[in-house]
C-alpha positions as CSV (number, residue, x, y, z in Angstrom):
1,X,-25.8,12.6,1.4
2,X,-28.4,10.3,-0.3
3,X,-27.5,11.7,-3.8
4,X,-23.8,11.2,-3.2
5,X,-24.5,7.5,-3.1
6,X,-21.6,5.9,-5.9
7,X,-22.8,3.4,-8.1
8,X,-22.1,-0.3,-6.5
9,X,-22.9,-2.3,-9.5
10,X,-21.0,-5.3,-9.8
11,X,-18.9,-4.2,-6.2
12,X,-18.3,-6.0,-3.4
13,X,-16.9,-4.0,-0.3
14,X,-17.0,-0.6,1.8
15,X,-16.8,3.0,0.0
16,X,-16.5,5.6,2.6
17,X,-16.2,9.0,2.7
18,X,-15.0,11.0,5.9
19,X,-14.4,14.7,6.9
20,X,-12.2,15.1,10.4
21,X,-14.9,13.5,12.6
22,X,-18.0,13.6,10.7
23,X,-18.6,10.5,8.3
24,X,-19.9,12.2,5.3
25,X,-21.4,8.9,4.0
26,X,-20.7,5.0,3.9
27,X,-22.0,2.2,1.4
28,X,-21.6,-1.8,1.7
29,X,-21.9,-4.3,-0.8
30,X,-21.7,-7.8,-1.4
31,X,-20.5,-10.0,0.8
32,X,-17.1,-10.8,3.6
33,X,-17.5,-14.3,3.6
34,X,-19.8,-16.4,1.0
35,X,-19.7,-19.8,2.8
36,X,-21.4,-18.4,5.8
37,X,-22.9,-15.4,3.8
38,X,-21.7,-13.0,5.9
39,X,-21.8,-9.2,4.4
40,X,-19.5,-6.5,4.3
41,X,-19.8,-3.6,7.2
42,X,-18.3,-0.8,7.1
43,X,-15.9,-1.7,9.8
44,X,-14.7,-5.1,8.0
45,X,-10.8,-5.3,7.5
46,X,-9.4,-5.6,3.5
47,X,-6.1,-6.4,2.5
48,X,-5.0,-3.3,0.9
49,X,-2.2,-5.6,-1.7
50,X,0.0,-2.5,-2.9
51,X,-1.4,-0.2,-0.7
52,X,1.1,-1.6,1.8
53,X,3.5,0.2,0.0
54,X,2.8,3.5,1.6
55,X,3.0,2.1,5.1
56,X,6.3,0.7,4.0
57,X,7.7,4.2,2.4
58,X,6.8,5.8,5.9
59,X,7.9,3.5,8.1
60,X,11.2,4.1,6.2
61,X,11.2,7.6,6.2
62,X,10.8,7.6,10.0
63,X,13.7,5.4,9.9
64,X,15.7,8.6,8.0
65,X,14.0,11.0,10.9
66,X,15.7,8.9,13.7
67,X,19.3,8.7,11.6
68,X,18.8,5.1,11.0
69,X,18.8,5.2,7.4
70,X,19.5,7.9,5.0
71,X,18.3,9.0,1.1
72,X,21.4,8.7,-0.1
73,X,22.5,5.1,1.8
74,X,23.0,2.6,-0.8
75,X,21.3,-1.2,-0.9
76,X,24.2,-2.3,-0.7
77,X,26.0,-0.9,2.5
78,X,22.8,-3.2,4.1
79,X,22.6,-6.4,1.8
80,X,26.1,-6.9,2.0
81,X,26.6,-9.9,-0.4
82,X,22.9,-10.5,-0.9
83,X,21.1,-9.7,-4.5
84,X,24.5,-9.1,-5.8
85,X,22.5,-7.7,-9.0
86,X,21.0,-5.1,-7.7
87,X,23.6,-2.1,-8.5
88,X,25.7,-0.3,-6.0
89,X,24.7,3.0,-6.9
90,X,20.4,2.0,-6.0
91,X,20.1,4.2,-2.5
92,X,16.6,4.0,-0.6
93,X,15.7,7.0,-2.1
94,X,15.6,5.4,-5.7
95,X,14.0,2.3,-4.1
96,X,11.1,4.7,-2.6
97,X,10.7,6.7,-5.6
98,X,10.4,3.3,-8.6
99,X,13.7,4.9,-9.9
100,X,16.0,2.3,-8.9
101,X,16.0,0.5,-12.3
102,X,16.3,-3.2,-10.2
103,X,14.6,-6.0,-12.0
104,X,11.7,-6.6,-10.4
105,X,10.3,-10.3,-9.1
106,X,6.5,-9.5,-10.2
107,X,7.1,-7.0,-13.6
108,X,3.8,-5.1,-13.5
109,X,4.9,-3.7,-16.9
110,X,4.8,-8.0,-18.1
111,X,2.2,-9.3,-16.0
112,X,0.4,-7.9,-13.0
113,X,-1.2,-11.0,-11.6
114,X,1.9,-13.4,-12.4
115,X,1.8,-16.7,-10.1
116,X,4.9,-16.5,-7.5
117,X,7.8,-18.3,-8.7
118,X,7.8,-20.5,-5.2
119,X,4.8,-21.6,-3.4
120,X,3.4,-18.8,-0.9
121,X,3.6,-20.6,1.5
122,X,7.2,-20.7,1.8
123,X,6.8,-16.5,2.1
124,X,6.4,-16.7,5.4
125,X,8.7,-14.0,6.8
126,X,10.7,-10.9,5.1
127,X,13.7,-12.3,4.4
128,X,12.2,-15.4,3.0
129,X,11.7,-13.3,-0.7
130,X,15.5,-13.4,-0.8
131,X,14.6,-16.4,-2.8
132,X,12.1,-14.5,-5.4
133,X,13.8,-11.4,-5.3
134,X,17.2,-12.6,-6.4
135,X,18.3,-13.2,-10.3
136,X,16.8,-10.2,-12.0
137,X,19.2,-8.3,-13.8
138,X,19.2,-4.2,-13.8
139,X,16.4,-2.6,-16.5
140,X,18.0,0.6,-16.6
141,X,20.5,3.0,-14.9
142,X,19.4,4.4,-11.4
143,X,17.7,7.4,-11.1
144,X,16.8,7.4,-15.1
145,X,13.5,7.1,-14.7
146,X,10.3,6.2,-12.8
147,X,9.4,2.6,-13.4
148,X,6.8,0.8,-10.7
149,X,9.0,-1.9,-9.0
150,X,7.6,-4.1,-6.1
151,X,10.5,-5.7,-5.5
152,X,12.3,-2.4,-4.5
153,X,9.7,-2.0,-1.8
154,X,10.1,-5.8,-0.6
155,X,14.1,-4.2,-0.8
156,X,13.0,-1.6,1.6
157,X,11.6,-3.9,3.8
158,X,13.9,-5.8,3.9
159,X,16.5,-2.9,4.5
160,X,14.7,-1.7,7.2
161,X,14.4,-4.5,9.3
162,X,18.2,-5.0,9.0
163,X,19.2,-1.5,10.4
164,X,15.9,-1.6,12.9
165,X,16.5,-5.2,14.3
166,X,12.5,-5.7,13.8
167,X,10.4,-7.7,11.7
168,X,8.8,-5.7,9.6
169,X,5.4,-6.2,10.1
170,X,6.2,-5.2,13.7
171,X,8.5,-2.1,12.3
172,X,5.0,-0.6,10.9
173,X,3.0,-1.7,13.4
174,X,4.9,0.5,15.9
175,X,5.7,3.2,13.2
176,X,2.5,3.7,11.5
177,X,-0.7,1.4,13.1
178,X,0.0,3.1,16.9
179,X,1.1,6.5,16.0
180,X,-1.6,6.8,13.8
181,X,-4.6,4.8,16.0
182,X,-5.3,2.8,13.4
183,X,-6.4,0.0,16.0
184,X,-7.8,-2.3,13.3
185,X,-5.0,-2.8,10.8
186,X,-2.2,-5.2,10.7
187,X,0.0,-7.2,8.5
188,X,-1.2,-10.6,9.5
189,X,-1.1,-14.1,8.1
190,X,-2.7,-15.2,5.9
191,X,-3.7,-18.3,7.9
192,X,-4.3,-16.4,11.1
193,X,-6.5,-13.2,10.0
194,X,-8.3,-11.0,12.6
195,X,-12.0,-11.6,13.0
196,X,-14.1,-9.4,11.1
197,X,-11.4,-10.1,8.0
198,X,-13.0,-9.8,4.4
199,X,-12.2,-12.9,2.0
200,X,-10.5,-12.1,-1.2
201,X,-12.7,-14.0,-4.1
202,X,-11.1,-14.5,-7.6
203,X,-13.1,-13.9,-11.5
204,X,-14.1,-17.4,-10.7
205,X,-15.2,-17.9,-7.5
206,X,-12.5,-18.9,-5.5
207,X,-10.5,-17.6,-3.0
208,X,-7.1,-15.9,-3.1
209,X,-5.5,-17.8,-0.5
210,X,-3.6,-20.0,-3.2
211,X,-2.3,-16.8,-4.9
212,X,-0.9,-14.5,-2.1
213,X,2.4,-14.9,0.0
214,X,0.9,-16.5,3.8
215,X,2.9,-13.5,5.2
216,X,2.9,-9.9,3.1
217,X,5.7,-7.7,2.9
218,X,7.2,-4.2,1.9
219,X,4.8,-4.4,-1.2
220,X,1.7,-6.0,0.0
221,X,-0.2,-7.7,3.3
222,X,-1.5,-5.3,5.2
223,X,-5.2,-5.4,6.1
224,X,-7.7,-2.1,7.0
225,X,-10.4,-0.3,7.4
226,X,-12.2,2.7,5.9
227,X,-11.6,4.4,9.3
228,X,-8.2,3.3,10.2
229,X,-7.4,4.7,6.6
230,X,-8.7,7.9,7.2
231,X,-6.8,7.8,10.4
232,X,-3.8,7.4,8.5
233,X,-3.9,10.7,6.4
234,X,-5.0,12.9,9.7
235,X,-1.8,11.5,11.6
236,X,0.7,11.5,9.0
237,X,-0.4,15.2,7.6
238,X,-0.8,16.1,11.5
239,X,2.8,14.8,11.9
240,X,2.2,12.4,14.5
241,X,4.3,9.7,12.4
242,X,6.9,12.2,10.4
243,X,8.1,15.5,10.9
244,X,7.2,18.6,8.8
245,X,10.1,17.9,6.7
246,X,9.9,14.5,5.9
247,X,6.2,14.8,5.1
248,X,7.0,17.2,3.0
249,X,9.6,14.4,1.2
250,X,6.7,11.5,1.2
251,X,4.0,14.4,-1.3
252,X,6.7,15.9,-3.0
253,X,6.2,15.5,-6.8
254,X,9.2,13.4,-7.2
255,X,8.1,12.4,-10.7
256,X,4.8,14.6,-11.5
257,X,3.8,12.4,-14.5
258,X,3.8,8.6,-14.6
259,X,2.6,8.5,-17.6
260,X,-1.4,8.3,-16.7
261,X,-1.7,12.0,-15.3
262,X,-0.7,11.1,-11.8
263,X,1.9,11.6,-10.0
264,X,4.1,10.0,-7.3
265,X,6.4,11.0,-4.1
266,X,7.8,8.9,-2.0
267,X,5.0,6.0,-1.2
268,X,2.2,8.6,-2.4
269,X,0.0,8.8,-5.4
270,X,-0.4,12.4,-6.3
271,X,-3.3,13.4,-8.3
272,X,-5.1,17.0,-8.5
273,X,-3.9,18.1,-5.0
274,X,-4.7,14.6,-3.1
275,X,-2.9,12.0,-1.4
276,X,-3.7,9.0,-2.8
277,X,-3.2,4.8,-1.4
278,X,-3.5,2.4,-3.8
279,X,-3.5,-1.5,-4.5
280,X,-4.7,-4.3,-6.1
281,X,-4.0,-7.6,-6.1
282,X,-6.2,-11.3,-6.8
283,X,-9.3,-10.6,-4.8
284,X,-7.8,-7.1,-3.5
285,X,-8.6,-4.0,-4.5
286,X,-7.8,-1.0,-2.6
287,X,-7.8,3.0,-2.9
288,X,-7.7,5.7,-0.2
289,X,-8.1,9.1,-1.5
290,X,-6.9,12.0,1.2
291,X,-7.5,15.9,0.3
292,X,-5.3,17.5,2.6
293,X,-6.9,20.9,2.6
294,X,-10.5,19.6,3.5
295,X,-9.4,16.8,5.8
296,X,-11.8,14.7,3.7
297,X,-10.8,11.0,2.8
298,X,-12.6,9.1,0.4
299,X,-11.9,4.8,0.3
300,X,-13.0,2.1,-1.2
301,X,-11.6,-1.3,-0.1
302,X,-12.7,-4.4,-2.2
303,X,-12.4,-8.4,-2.1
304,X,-12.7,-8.6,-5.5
305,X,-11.2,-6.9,-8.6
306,X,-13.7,-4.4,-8.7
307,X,-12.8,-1.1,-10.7
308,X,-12.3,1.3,-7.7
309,X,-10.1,4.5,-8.4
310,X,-13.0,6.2,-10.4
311,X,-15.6,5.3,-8.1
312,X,-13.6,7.1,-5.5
313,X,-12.0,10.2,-7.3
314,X,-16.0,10.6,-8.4
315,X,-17.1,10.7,-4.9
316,X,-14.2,13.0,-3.7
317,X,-15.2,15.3,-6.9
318,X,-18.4,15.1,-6.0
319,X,-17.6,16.4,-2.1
320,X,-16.1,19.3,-3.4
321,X,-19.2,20.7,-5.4
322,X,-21.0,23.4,-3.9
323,X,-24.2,22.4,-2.0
């Protein structure tokens, strides 16, 4: 698989590209940890930033296959009087799908890399972005239209662990981490990270550590591997997390164009028959790429903002020439 081998200019991280059990091929660059120049391996953990999201949308939907939750409940009937703006006609199902038309607390269509309006630090648990997510008044009429919201995931969280009793990073960790054997990925802290934890470096130099909540959420925190991510795809299209059903929910088209060619279900990118997991974040970049007729998954996790989708889509188009 020598002449597979993506181009790592300018890349810091793990690109990895799987098959059931064979590993098809695996690159490092750059390195985990500049102060004690330690380099990237192909088992080092990355925060995936908005990859988080599809961990969140299943979590929920297995919420929906125990009667927890429904589609069609409403926000509402779970905040009660909380984010009063947020209409009462929004259900999870517009929250999952970026249809709910709720203002959102970090407008990717303004500014993706806005600073937090509060100090991260003070994000320490779920229900502490009741503070960011609150005075954003309603963009457009639920259900109008697909519009990329992270607060309507942080919603989701939030949603879930009110009907579950859980906090949430515990909610996916028994949902989607154990079902799935994904043994090395977690939502953690940001000031207590696993060993073997990549550090997220800025256009400058820095660190992220200043720019990202100290405990992620529905829309961002978790932290994986290239394996564990290619774990995820063979559990949740073997159905050890959803049933048949609801699967078929999370990679239905919901809206087949978001403007860029691609499409999106319920927590999944969709684009030219694959699964896609995607995020990106200061020092984050993320994107899992699952082919669910092959069984082949193609990642590349970054701790910097490296351009990553076309690296990855190149690699998976590159797997399916003949040889």
């Amino acid at each position: 698989m020598a002449d597979l081998e993506p181009d790592l200019e300018g890349f810091s991280g793990v690109v990895s590209a799987r098959r059931g059990d064979e590993v098809l091929g695996e690159w490092t660059a750059g390195m985990a940890d500049r102060t004690w120049s330690v380099p990237n391996a192909p088992d080092t953990r990355f925060g995936l930033a908005s990859g988080t999201k599809t961990f969140t949308a299943i979590t929920v939907l297995s919420l929906v296959g125990d009667g927890v939750l429904s589609l069609d409940t409403t926000a509402r009937e779970v905040l009660g009087a909380d984010l009063p703006l947020i209409a009462d006609d929004v259900t999870v199902d517009h929250l999952l799908t970026h249809r709910s038309g709720i203002g959102d607390y970090l407008d990717e269509e303004v500014d993706a890399l806005a600073p937090m309006t509060v100090p991260v630090q003070q994000l320490d648990s779920t229900p502490a972005y009741l503070a960011v997510l609150d005075g954003f008044p309603t963009k457009f009429r639920a259900g109008e239209r697909f519009s990329y919201c992270n607060g309507a995931f942080v919603v989701l969280a939030l949603i879930a662990e009110r009907v579950s009793g859980t906090p949430f990073p515990e909610l996916v960790r028994q949902r989607v981490f154990v079902p799935a054997g994904m043994t090395a990925s977690s939502m953690p802290r940001s000031d207590a990270l696993p060993p073997s934890t990549a550090t997220g470096y800025k256009d400058d130099g820095r660190t992220n550590v200043f720019e990202l909540p100290v405990q992620g959420s529905g829309d961002g925190g978790a932290h994986s591997t290239a394996l564990d991510l290619h774990r995820f795809w063979l559990a949740l299209t073997g159905g050890r997390m959803l049933s048949a059903r609801l699967v078929a929910a999370a990679t239905a088209p919901v809206t087949p164009d978001t403007g860029d060619g691609v499409g999106y279900g319920r927590g999944i990118w969709l684009d030219e028959g694959d699964f896609v997991l995607s995020g990106g974040d200061h020092g984050v970049t993320a994107v899992s790429r699952h082919d669910p007729r092959t069984g082949t998954t193609v990642t590349g996790l970054a701790n910097i903002e490296a351009p990553t989708f076309g690296r990855v889509k190149s690699l998976m188009a590159a797997l399916r020439e003949p040889r």
